[in-house]
N, C-alpha and C positions, 0 to 999 in steps of 0.2 A: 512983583511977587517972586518970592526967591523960591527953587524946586533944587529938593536936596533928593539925592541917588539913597535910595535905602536900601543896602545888601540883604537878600533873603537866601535864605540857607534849606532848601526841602528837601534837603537828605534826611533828615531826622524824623521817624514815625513816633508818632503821637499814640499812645498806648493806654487803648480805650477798652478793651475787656478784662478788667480784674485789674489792672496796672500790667499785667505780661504780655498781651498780643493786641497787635494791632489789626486792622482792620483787614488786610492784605494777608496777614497771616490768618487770621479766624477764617478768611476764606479759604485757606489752600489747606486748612485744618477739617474743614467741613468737608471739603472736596475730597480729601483723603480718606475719611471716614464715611463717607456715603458711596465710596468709590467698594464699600463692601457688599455691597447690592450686586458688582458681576456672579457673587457667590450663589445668587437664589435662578441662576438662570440653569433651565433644562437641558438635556440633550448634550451638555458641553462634558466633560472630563474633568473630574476634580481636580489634578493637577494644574489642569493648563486655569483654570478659573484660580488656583491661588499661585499660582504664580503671574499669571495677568495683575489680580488683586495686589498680592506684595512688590512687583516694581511700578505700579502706579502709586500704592500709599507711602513708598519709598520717595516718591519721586516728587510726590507733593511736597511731602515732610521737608525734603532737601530744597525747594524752591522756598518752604515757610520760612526757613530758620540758618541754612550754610550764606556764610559771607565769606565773601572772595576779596580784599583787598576794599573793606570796606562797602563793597557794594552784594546786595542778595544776587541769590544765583538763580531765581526767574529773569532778572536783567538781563546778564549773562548768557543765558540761554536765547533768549529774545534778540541781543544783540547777536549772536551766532549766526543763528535763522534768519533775518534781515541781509548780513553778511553772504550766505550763502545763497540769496534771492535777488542778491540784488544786481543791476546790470553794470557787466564790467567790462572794461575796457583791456585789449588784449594787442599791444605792440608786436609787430613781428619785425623785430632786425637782422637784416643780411649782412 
């Protein structure tokens, strides 16, 4: 039986809400927009609740939709974080 190598390509999102967002995006779309619930909390300070509220639905938005070089910038971010967690090796030459 002969086994052939079939290249698969999963960079590509498949664009299941309306034909414009995909799955990954509706969620950081919802998260963004539900992310307007800090506004109903008490005792806090208008300001600090929309500015908490505006760089988090900022920040979703930008993980929804910015590409870097091809790639989204949740990835990015993700690989950053990982980057900076993770255990490194540290030479010291005399």
């Amino acid at each position: 039986m002969n086994i052939y190598k079939v290249p698969f390509d999963f960079a590509h999102e498949e664009k299941i809400f309306g034909g414009y967002l995909s799955l990954r995006q509706a969620i950081y779309v919802v998260l963004g927009i539900s992310s307007a619930g800090i506004l109903f909390i008490p005792h806090i300070p208008m300001i600090f609740k929309v500015i908490i509220f505006l760089t988090t639905f900022i920040a979703f938005l930008i993980f929804a939709f910015l590409k870097i070089n091809e790639i989204y910038a949740d990835r990015h971010f993700l690989n950053i974080i990982k980057y900076i967690f993770r255990k490194k090796i540290y030479l010291s030459e005399r």
